[in-house]
C-alpha positions in Angstrom: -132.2 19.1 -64.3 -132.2 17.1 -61.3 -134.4 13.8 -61.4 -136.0 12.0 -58.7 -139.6 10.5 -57.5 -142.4 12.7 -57.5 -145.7 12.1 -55.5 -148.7 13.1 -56.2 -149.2 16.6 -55.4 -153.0 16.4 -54.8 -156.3 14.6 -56.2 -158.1 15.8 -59.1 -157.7 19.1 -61.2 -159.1 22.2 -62.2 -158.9 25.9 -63.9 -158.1 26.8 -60.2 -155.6 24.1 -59.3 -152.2 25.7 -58.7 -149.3 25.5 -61.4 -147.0 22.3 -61.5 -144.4 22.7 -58.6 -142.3 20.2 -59.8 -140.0 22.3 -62.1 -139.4 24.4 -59.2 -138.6 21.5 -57.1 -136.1 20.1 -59.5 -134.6 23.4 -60.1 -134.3 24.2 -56.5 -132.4 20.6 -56.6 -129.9 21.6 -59.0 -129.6 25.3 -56.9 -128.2 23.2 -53.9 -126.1 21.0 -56.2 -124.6 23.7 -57.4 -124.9 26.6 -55.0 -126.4 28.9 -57.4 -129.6 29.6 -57.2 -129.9 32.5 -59.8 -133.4 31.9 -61.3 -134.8 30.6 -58.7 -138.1 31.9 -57.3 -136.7 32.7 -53.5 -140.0 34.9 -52.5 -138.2 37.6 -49.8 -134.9 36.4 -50.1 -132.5 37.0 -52.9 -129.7 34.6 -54.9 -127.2 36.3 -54.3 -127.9 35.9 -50.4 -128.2 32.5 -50.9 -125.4 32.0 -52.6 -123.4 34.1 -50.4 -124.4 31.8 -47.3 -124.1 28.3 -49.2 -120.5 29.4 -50.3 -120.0 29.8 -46.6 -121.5 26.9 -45.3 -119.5 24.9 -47.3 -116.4 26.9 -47.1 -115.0 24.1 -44.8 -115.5 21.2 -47.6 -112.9 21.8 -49.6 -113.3 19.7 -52.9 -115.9 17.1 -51.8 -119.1 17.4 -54.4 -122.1 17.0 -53.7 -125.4 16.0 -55.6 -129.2 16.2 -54.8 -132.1 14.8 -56.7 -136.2 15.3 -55.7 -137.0 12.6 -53.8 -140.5 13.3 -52.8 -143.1 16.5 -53.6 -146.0 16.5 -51.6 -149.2 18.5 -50.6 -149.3 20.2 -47.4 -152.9 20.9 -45.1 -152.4 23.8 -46.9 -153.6 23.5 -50.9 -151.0 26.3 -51.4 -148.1 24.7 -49.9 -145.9 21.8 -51.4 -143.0 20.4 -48.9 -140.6 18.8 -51.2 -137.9 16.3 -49.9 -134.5 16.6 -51.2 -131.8 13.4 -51.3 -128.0 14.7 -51.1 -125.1 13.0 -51.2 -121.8 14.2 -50.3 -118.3 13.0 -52.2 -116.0 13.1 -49.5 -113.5 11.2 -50.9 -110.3 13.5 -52.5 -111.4 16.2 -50.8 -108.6 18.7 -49.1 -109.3 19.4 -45.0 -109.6 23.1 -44.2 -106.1 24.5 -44.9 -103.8 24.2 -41.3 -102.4 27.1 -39.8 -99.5 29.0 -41.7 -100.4 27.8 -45.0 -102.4 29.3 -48.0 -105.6 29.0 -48.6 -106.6 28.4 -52.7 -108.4 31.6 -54.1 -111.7 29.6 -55.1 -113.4 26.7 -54.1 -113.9 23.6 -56.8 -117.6 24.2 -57.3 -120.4 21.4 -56.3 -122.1 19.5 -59.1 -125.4 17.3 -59.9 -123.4 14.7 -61.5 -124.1 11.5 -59.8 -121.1 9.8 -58.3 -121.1 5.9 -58.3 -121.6 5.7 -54.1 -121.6 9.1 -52.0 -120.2 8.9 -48.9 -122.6 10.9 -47.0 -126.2 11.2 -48.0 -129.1 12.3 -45.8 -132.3 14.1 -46.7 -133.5 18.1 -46.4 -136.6 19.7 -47.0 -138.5 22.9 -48.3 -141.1 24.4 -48.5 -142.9 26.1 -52.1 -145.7 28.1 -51.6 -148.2 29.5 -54.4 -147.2 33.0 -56.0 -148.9 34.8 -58.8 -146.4 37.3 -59.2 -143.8 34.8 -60.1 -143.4 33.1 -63.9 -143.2 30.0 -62.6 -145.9 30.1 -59.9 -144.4 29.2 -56.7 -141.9 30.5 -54.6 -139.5 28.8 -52.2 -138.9 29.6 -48.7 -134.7 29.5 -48.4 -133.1 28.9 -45.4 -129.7 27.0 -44.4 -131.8 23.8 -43.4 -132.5 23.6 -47.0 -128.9 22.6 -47.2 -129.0 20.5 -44.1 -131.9 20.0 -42.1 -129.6 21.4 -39.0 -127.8 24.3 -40.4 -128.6 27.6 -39.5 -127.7 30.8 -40.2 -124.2 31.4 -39.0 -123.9 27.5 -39.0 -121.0 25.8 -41.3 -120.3 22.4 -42.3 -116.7 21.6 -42.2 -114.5 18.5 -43.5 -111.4 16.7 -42.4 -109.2 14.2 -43.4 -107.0 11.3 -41.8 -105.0 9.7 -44.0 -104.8 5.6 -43.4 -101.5 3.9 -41.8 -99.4 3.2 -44.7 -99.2 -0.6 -44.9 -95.5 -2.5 -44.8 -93.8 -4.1 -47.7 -92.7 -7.6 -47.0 -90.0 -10.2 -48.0 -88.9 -13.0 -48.6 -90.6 -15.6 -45.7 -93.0 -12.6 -44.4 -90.2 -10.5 -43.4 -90.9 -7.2 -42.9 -89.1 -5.1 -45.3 -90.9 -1.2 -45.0 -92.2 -0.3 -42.3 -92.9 2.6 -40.2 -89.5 4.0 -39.0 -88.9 6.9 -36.7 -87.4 10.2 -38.5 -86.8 14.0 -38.0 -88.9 16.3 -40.0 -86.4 19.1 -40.4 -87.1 22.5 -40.9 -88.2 26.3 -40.2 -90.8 27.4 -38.1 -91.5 30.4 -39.4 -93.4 31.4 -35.5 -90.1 30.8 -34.0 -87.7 33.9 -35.9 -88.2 37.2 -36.6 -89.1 37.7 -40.5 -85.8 39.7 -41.2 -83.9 36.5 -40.0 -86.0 33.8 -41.5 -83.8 34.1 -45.0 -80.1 33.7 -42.8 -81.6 30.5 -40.4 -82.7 29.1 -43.9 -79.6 29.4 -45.5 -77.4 28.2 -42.4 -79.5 25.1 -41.2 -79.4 24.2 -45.3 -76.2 24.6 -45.6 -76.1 22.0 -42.2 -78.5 19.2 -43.9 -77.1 19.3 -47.0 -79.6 21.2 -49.5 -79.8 23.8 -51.8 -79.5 27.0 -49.8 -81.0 29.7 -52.5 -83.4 26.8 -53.1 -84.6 26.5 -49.4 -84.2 30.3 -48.7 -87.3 30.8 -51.3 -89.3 28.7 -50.4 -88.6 30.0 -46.5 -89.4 33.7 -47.7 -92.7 32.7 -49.9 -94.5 30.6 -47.1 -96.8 32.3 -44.7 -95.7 33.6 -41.6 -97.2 31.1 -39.4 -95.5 27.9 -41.9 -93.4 25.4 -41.1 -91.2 25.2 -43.9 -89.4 21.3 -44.5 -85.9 21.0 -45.5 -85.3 17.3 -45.6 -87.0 14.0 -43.2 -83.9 12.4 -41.9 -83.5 8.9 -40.3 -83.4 9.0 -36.5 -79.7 7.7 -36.8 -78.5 10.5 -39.5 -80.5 13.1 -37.6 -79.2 12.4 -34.1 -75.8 13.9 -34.3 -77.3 17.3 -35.8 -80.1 17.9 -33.3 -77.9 20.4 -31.2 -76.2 22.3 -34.3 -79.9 23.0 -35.5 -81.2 23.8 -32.3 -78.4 26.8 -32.4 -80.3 28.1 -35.3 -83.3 30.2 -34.7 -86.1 29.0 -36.5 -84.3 25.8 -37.1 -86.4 22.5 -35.8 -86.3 19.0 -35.9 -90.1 17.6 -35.6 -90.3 13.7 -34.6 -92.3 12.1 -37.1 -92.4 7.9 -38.4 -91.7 7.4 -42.3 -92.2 4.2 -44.4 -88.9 3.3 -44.7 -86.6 -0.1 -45.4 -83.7 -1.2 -43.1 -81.3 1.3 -44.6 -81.2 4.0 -47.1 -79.9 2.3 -49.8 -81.9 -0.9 -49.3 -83.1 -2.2 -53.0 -84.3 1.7 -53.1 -84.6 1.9 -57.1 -86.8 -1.2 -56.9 -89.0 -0.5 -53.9 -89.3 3.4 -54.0 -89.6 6.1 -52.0 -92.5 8.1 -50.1 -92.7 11.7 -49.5 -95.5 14.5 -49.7 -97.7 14.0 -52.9 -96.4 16.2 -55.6 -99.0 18.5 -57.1 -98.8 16.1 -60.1 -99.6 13.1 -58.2 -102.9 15.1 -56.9 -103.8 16.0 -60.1 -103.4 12.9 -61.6 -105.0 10.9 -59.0 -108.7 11.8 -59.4 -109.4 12.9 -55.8 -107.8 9.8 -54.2 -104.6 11.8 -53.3 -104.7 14.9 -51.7 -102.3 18.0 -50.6 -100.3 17.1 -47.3 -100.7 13.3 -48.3 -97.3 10.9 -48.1 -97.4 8.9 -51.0 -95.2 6.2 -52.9 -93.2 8.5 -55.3 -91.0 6.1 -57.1 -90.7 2.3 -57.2 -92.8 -0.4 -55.5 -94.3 2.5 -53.3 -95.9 4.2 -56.0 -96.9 1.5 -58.3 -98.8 -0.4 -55.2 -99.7 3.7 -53.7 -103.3 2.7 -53.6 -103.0 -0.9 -51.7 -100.2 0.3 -49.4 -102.1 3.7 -48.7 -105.2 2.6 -47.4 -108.4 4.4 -47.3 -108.5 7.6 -45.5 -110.8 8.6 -42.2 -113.3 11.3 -43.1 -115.2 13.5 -41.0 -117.7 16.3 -41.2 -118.8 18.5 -38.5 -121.6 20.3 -37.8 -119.9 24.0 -36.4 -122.5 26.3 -34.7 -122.6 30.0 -35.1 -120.4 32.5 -32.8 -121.7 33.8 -30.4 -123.4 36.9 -31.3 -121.8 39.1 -29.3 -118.2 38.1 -30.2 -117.7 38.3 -33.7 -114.4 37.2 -32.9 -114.5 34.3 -31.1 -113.6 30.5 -32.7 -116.1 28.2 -33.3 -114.1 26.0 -30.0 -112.8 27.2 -26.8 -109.6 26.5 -25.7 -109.4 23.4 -24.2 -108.1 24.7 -20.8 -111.3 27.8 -21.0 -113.7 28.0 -18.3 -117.0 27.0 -19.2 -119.3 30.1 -20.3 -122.6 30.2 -21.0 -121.5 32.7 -23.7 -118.8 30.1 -25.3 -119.5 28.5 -28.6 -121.0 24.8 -28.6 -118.9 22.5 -29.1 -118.6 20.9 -33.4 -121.5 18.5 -33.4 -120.0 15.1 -35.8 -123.1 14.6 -38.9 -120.6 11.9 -40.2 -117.6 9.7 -39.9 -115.7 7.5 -41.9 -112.7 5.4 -39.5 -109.7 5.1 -41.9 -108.8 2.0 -43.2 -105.3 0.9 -43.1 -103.6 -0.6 -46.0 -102.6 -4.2 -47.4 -99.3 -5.5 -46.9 -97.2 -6.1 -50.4 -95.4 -8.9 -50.2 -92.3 -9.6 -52.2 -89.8 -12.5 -53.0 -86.9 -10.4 -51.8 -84.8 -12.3 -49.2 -83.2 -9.3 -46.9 -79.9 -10.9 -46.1 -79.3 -11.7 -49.7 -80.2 -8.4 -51.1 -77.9 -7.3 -48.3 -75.1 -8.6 -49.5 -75.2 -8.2 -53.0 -75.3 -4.2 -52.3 -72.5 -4.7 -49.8 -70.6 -6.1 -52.6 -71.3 -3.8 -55.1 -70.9 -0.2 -52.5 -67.3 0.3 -54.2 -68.4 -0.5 -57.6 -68.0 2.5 -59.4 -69.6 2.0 -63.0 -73.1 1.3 -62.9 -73.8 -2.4 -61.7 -76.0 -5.2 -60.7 -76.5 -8.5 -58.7 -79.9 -10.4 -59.8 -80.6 -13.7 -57.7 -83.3 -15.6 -58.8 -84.9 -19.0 -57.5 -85.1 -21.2 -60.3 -87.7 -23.5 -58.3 -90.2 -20.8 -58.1 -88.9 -17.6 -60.0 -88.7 -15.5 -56.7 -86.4 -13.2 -57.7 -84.4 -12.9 -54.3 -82.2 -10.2 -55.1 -81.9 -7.3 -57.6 -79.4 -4.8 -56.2 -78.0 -2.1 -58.0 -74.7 -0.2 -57.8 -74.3 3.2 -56.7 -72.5 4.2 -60.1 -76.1 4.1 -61.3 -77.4 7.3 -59.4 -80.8 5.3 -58.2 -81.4 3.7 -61.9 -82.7 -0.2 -60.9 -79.6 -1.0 -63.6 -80.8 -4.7 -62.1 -84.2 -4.8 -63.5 -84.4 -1.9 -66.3 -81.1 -1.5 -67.5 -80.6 -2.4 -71.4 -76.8 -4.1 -72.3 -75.7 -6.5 -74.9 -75.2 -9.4 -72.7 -72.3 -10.6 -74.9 -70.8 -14.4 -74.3 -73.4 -14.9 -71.6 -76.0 -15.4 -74.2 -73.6 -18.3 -75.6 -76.1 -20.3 -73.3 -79.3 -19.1 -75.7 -76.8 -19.8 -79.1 -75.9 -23.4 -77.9 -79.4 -24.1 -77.0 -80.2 -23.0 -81.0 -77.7 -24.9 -82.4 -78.4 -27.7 -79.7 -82.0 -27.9 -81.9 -80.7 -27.7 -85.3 -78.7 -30.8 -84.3 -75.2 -30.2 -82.9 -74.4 -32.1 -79.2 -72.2 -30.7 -76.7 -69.4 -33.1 -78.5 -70.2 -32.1 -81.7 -67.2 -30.3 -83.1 -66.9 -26.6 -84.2 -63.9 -24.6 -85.9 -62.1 -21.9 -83.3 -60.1 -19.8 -85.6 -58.5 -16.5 -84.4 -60.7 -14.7 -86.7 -63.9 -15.4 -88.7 -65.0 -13.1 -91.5 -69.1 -12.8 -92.5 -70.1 -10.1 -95.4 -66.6 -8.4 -95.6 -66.3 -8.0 -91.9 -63.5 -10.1 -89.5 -64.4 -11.0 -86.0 -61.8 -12.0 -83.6 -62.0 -13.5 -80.1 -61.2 -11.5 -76.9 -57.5 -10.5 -76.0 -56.3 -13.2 -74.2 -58.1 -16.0 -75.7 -56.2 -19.0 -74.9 -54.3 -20.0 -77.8 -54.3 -23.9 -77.1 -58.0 -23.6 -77.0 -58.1 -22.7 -81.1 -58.7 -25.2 -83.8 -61.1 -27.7 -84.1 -62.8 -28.5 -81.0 -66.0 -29.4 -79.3 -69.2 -27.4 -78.6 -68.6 -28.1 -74.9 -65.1 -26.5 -75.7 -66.3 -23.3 -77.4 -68.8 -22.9 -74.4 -65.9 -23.2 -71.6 -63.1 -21.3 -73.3 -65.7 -18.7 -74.9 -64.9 -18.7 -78.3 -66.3 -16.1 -80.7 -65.3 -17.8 -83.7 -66.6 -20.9 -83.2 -70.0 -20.1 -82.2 -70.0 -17.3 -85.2 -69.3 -19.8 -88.1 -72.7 -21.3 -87.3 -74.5 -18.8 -88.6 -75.8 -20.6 -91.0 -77.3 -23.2 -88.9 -79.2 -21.7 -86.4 -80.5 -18.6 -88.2 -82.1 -15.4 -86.2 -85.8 -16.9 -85.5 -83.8 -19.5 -84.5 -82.0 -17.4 -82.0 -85.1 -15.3 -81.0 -86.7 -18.6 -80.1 -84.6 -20.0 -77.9 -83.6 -17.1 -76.1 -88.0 -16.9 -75.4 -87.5 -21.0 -74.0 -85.3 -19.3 -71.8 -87.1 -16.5 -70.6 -85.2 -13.8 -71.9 -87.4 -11.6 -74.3 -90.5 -13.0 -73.0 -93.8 -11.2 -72.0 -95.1 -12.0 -68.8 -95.2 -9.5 -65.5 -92.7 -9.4 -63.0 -95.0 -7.4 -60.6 -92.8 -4.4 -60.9 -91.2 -2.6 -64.2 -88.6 -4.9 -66.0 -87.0 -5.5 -68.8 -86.6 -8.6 -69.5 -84.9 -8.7 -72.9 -85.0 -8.1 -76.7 -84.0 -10.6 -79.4 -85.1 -9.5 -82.8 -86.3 -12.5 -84.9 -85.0 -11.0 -88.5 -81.5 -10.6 -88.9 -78.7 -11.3 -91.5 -75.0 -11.2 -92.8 -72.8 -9.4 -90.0 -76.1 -8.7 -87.7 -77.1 -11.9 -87.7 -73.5 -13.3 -86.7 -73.7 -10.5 -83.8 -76.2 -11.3 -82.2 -74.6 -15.6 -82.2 -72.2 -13.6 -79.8 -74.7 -11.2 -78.0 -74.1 -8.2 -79.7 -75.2 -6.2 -82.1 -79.3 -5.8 -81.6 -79.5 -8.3 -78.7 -80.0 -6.2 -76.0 -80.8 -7.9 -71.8 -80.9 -6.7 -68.4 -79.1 -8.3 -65.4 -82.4 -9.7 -64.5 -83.5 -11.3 -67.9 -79.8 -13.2 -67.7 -80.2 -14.3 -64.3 -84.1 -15.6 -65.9 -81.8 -17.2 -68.9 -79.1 -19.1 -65.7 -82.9 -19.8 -64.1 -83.9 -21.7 -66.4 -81.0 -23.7 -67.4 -81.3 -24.7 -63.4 -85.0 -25.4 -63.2 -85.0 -27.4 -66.7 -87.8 -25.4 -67.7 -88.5 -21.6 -68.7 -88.9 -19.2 -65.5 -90.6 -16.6 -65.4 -89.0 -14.4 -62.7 -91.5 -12.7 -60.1 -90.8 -9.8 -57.6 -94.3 -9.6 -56.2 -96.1 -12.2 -54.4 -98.7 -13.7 -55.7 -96.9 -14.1 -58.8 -98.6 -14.2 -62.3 -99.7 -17.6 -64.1 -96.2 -18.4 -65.5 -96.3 -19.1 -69.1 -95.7 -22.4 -71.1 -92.4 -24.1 -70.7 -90.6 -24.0 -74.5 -87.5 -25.4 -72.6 -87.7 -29.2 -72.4 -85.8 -30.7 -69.2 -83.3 -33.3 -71.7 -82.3 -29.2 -73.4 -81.7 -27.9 -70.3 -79.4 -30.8 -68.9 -77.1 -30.4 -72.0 -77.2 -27.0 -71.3 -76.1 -27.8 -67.2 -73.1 -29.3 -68.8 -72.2 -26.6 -70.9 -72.4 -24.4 -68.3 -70.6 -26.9 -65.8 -67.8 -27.0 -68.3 -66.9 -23.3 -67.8 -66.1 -24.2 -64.5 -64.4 -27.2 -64.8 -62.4 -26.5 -68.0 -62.8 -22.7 -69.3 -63.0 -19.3 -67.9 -64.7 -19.5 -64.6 -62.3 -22.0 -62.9 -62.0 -19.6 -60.0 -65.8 -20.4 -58.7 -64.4 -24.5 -58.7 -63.9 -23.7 -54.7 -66.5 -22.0 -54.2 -67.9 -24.2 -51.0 -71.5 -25.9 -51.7 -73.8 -27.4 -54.5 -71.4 -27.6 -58.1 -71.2 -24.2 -59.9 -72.1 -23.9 -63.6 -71.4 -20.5 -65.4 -71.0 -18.4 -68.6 -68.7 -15.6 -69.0 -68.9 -12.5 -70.8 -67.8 -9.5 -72.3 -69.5 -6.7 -74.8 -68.3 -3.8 -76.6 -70.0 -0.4 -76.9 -68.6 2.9 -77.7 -68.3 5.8 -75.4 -67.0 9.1 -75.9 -65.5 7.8 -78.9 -63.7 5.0 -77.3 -64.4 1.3 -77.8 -65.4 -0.1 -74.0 -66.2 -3.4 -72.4 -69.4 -4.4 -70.9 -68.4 -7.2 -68.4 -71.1 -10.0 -67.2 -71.2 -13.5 -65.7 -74.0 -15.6 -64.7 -73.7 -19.1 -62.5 -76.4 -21.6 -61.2 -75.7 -23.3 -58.1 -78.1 -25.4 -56.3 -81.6 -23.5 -56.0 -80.0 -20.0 -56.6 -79.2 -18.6 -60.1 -77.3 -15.1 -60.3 -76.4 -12.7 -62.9 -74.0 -9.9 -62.4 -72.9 -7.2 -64.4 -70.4 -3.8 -64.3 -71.3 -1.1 -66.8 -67.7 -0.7 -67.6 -64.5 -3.2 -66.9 -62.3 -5.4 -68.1 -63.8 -9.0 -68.9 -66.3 -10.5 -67.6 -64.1 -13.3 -65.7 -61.7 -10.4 -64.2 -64.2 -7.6 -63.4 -67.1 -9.5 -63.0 -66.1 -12.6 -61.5 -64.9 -11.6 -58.6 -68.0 -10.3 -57.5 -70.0 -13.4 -58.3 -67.3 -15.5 -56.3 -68.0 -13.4 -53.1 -72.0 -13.2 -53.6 -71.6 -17.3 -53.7 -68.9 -17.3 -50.8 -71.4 -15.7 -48.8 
């Protein structure tokens, strides 16, 4: 039952007062809520009349809801009259405009309800009138027109909805840059107005074998829209479009519709981290509780979709009052053409009952610095294993570039992707044994091979061979040797580990302002797991971003916590102090000057520190070679990585050496 405030409906009582007419009043609420008003005392006219013409009315609403609640019941002059006063309120929001030309329309209507929503959109107030009847159970009757709807409906009269969706907002960069923005495209397609039916399958087929999509895909979807539909085959850039306009211009049907896209400087730029947009999905409408609507471009993947509701806006609603047609042309639309003659016989015009201007979106803002990002995917558009170049800002944690190679097929391999970061988390096992009391001089044994539990470990291939025997932390850490760092597995044990991998980010909790992995380090491990992980293997597992967090760090002299979205989140407590971290510059300083990354010694610019590294995994039965590097230099830490390779210093490095070149 509908509630509401109730009036008194007239002074004193008696045997000969009428009946209570505030049941009928608050069913006659929940009858307009609902549009059915089976059970409800209608005098001459029937419910099924009334329902008839409410489903009409409101034919043109598509999925808005609306509720209504007694407001007021009060006596007329007439003792045998009450007028009650109905509040309804429209939710707008969510719901679909009236299907366009050429598409279908669905076969039922979501039905109107009497639950409350938080803030209508659109309320106003209606009245009716209930009028004293003794042949009627509940003694009254109520006189139904349209008005009771809307106080200006009539019969004939409809109410109809549309929708404007907002101006998507940009996505920035680095500085205030603008990153995504509004670009012109080519909505490319069939018009199914524009060829004969019996030729709609071939133009489908040729134009998508022109644009590069499935054909039998394509040709459906052609064949299954309505006659009057314009079918999409792909949005194209104005600059990949341009040299196809005349080839499908040659194909009946075929057209190529000018339209603007959210899109970034090129196709490929950052495009697993900031997304795409597109026409929701019927997934995205479902899941999106009204917000989203069929026809709507929404973020599908990425930054786009994660930030859909800040970028999107809020969307322009409209409702319109639509009179009758003219009586004696049942045919004629509720608006003349615009170029008609006026006639006193043409429709009046749609009369607006309410508007809602759309709101444009917010602007995201994000660390990434375009000419960077730029050239790390420059450098990695031969790469053909998966790969990645992470820049981060070790002053503020801006992560300024995460780029991704094209062996990754659209995977963020910089952000998400899960490797065994191999020698490059030396950096975390010398911090460790840095705390259980070793110094950078302190000295270590580099045999060729080390055995823990049963099982021998060996350094790489090419290990130098007058880098073996006793030598110094600093040593191990430039030449990269397996050995040495594994025969302290007894000193710094796995918590150990797990802790001062957290000090330098990696493994840590905290929100980048997009998905990423930054890391695991399990804190229990022993015998040939434990001496594993000392190397970066076994259950250690890090993305190219949570090792550009760990170089960060070692830079900033305290723990980073790397941020792609501006503002970023409070950063959490430094573990890392800034005497740590300098031993650690060293270390890493050492590399270059003395071990495996002498090639970045000319690299022009601040001093270069950096870690090697190289990983084993198994594919296809084979034993393969993850290879990594990370360097600091100045305010700029990097990390990058190729799925598959050689070493981290031959595959690897060379990458690193032209991202720092510039």
């Amino acid at each position: 039952m509908a509630g509401g405030v109730l009036v008194a409906t007239a002074a004193g009582c008696s045997s000969d007062d009428p009946p209570d007419a505030t049941p009928v009043a608050e069913q006659l609420a929940d009858a307009v809520a609902s549009g059915d008003f089976t059970g409800v005392p209608l005098g001459d006219a029937g419910a099924e009349d009334a329902n008839a013409a409410v489903e009409a009315m409101v034919a043109g609403m598509g999925a808005a809801t609306r509720t209504v609640t007694v407001a007021d019941l009060a006596q007329t002059d007439d003792e045998n009259t009450r007028e009650v006063t109905l509040d309804v309120g429209w939710d707008l929001d969510g719901s679909a405009a009236s299907p366009a030309e050429g598409t279908e329309t669905p076969a039922e209507t979501p039905a109107a309800t009497s639950a409350t929503p938080d803030t209508p959109d659109w309320t106003y107030q209606t009245t009716a009138t209930l009028r004293v009847a003794d042949d009627t159970e509940a003694g009254w009757t109520v006189d139904w027109s349209p008005a009771v709807l809307h106080p200006q409906l009539t019969d004939g009269a409809t109410l109809d909805l549309s929708r404007t969706q907002a101006p998507r907002a940009d996505i920035l960069g680095a500085g205030g840059a603008v990153v995504v923005t509004e670009r012109p495209v080519y909505r490319i397609g069939i018009d199914k107005t524009r060829v004969d039916a019996a030729l709609a399958p071939a133009s489908a087929a040729s134009l998508a074998e022109l644009v590069g999509v499935d054909p039998a895909g394509f040709t459906e979807r052609v064949q299954g829209a309505g006659e009057r539909a314009f079918v999409d085959a792909i949005t194209l850039r104005e600059g990949d479009a341009a040299p196809l306009l005349d080839q499908i211009a040659a194909i009946e049907g075929a057209v190529a519709i000018d339209d603007t896209l959210a899109l970034a400087p090129t196709r490929d730029f950052a495009r697993p981290v900031l997304g795409t947009v597109g026409d929701a999905t019927a997934e995205l409408v479902e899941e999106s509780g009204g917000r989203i609507v069929a026809g709507d471009v929404v973020g599908l993947s990425g930054l786009q979709a994660q930030y859909d509701e800040q970028l999107g806006g809020t969307p322009g609603l409209a409702v319109e009052l639509v009179p009758p047609a003219p009586a004696d042309d049942p045919t004629a639309t509720a608006s003349p053409a615009a170029d008609a003659p006026a006639d006193e016989s043409a429709p009046a015009e749609p009369e607006v009952l309410f508007e809602r201007e759309p709101v444009a979106g917010t602007p995201l803002a994000t660390t990434l610095d375009i000419d960077l990002q730029t050239r790390a995917e420059t450098i990695l558009a031969d790469v053909g294993p998966a790969s990645a170049i992470v820049a981060v800002q070790p002053s503020t944690g801006a992560v300024l570039a995460a780029a991704s190679g094209p062996g990754g097929e659209g995977y963020s391999t910089a952000t998400l992707g899960q490797y065994a970061p191999g020698s490059t988390f030396k950096v975390v096992t010398s911090l460790a044994l840095l705390r259980a009391g070793l110094t950078a001089e302190s000295t270590v044994p580099c045999t060729p091979t080390v055995t823990v539990d049963g099982r021998a470990f060996e350094n790489y291939d090419d290990y130098p061979s007058g880098a073996l025997g006793d030598i110094t932390l600093r040593q191990a850490v430039a030449n990269s040797c397996n050995t040495a760092f594994i025969s302290q597995n007894g000193v710094a044990d796995q918590a150990a580990l797990a802790q001062a991998a957290a000090s330098l980010g990696l493994g840590a909790e905290y929100q980048a302002g997009a998905p990423a992995f930054l890391g695991a380090v399990p804190a229990e491990a022993d015998g040939t797991a434990h001496a594993a992980s000392m190397i970066g293997q076994g259950e250690v597992l890090a993305s190219p971003l949570a090792m550009a967090t760990v170089a960060a760090s070692v830079a900033a002299g305290h723990t980073v916590a790397p941020t792609l979205v501006d503002p970023p989140a409070a950063a959490p407590e430094s573990t890392l102090t800034a005497d740590e971290a300098a031993v650690l510059q060293d270390l890493m300083r050492a590399v270059v000057e003395d071990g495996s990354g002498a090639f970045l010694g000319d690299v022009p610019g601040d001093p270069v520190g950096a870690k090697t590294g190289t990983a084993e995994y198994e594919a296809d039965g084979e034993v393969r070679l993850h290879a990594w590097m990370i360097a600091t230099q100045g305010d700029l830490a990097v990390a990058v990585f190729v799925e598959d390779g050689e070493s981290g210093s031959r595959t690897a490095g060379p990458l690193l050496e032209a991202f720092l070149g510039g």
